[in-house]
C-alpha positions as CSV (number, residue, x, y, z in Angstrom):
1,X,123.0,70.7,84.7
2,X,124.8,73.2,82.7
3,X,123.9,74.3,78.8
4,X,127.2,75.3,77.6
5,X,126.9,77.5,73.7
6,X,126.5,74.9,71.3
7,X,124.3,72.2,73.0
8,X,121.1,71.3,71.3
9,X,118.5,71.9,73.3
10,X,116.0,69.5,71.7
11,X,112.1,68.6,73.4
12,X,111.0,65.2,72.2
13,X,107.7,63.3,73.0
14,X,105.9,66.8,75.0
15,X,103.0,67.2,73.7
16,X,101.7,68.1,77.5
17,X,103.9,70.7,78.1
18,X,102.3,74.0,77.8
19,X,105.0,76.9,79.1
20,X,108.5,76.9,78.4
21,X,110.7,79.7,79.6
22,X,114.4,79.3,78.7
23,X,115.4,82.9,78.6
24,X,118.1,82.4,81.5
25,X,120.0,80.1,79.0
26,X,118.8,82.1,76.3
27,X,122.8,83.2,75.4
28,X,123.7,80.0,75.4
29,X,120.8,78.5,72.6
30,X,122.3,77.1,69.2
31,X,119.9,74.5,68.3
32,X,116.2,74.3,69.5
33,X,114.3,71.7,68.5
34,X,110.4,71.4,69.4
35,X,109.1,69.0,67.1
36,X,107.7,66.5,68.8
37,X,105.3,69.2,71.1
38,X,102.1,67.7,68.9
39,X,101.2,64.8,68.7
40,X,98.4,63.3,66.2
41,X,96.1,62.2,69.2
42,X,96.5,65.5,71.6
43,X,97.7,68.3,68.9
44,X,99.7,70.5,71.1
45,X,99.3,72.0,74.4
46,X,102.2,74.5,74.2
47,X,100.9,77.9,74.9
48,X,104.1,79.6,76.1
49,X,107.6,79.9,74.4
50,X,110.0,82.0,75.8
51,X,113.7,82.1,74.6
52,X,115.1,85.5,75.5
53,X,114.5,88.5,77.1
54,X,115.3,92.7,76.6
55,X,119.0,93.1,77.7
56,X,120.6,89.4,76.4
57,X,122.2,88.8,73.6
58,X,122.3,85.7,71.5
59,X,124.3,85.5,68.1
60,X,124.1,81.4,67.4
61,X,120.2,80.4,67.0
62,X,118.6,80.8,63.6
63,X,115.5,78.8,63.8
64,X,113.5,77.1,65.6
65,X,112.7,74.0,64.2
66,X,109.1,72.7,64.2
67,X,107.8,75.9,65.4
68,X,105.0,75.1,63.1
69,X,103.2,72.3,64.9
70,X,103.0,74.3,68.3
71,X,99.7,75.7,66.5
72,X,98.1,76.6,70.0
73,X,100.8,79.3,70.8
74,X,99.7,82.2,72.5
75,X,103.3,83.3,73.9
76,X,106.2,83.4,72.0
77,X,109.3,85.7,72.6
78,X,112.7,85.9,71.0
79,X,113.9,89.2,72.4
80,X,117.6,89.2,71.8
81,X,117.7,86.7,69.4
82,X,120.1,88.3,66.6
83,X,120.7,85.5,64.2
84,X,116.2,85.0,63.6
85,X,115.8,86.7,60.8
86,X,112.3,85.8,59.6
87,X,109.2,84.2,61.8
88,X,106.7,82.6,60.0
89,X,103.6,82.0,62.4
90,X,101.3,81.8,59.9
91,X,100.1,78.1,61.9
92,X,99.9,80.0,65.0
93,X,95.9,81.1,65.4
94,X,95.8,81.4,68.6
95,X,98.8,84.1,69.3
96,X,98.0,86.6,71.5
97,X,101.5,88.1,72.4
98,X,104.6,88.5,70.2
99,X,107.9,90.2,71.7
100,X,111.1,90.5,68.9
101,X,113.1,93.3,70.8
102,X,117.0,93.4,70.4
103,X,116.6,90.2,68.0
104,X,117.5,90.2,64.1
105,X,113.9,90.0,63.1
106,X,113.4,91.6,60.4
107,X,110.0,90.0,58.6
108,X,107.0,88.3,60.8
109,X,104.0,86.6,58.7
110,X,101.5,86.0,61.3
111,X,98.2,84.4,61.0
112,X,95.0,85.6,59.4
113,X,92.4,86.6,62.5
114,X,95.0,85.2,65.5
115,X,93.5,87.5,68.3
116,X,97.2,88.9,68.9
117,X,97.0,92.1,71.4
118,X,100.6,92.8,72.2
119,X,103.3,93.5,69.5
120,X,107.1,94.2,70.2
121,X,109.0,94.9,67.2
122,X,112.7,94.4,66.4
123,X,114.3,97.6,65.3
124,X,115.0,95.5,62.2
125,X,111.5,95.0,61.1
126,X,110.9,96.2,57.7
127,X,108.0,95.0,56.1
128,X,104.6,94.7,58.2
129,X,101.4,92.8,56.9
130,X,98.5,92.9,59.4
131,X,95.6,90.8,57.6
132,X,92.2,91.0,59.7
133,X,93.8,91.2,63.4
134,X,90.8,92.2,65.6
135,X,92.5,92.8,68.7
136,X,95.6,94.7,67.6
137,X,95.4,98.8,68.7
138,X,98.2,101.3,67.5
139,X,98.7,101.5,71.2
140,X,99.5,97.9,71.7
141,X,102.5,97.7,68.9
142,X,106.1,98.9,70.3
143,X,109.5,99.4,68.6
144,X,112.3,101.5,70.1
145,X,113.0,102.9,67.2
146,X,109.2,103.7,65.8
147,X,109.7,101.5,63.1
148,X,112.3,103.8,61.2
149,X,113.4,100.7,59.0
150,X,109.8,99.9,57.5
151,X,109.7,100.6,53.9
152,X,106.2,98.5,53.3
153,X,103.3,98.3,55.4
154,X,100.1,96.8,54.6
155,X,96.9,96.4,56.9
156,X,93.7,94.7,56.0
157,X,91.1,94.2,58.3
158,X,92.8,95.7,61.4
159,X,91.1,98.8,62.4
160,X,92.8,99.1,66.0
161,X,95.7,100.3,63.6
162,X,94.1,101.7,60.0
163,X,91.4,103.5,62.2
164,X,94.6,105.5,63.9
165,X,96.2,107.6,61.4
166,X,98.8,108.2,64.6
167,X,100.5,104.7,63.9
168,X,101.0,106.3,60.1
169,X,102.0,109.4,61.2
170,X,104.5,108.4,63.6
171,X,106.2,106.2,61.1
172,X,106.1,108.6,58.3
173,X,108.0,110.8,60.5
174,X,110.7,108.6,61.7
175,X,111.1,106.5,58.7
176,X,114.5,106.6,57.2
177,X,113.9,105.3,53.6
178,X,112.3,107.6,50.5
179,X,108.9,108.1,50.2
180,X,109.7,106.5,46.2
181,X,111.0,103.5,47.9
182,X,107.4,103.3,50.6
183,X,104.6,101.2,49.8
184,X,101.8,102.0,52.3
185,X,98.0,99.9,51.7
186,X,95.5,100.2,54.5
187,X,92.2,98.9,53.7
């Protein structure tokens, strides 16, 4: 059947459904809905959320609603994306792979201690909090534009990243606001 731009796309009574790949209608999202992915009984069993992909474009979805209660994500990607301005996976503990490129993402809270190994930035990102993230390396974070738009970075607990003065370094050197405008806390 065919998703024209504009049709809610809308997932009711899954809580057993633990991949969904939509990124080949990804252009044509407006409204995503995943509330009903938990359910009080079986919590959630959605692992895998992919909306987009490097290379499409999608200028109509701003949220996804009831994100929150898919708390056993490990997957999520909203490449392409453009109007996701914000994601808040502070629920999401069990994240292990985040992908933002080509979307408007331009702030990500993600949860304390989620074991998250693979970050792909937005060229939009512009503040970055990593609070005890055990698994993240320097290595393991990409952004096309090596995070030139980042006026605040602060990283607790991570020392895959404070233990590499290279992920410092490199954005220091491509950043394009003032140092009196930087705010820069590694601990």
């Amino acid at each position: 059947e065919m998703v024209n731009l504009g049709d809610p796309i809308r997932i009711y009574t899954a809580p057993n459904i633990s991949g969904l790949d939509l990124s080949e209608m990804g252009e044509r999202l407006a409204v995503l809905t995943i509330n009903n992915v938990y359910d009080d009984l079986l919590g959630s069993k959605l692992k895998t959320l992919i909306l987009g992909k490097v290379g499409m474009e999608n200028n109509s979805l701003e949220s996804i609603s009831g994100l929150q209660n898919a708390n056993r994500l490990e997957v999520l990607e909203v490449s392409g994306m453009k109007k996701i301005l914000s994601l808040d996976l502070s629920n999401q503990k069990q994240l292990k792979t985040l992908r933002t490129k080509g979307s408007g993402v331009n702030s990500i809270i993600l949860a304390q201690a989620c074991p998250i190994s693979e970050l792909e930035l937005s060229d939009n990102i512009t503040t970055i909090n990593f609070n005890q993230l055990p698994q993240l390396t320097y290595n393991n974070i990409q952004s096309d534009n090596n995070l030139a738009n980042v006026y605040s970075i602060n990283i607790i607990n991570t020392p895959g990243v404070s233990n590499s003065w290279g992920f410092i370094w490199n954005w220091y050197q491509n950043k394009t606001k003032s140092d009196d405008v930087c705010n820069v806390n590694i601990n």
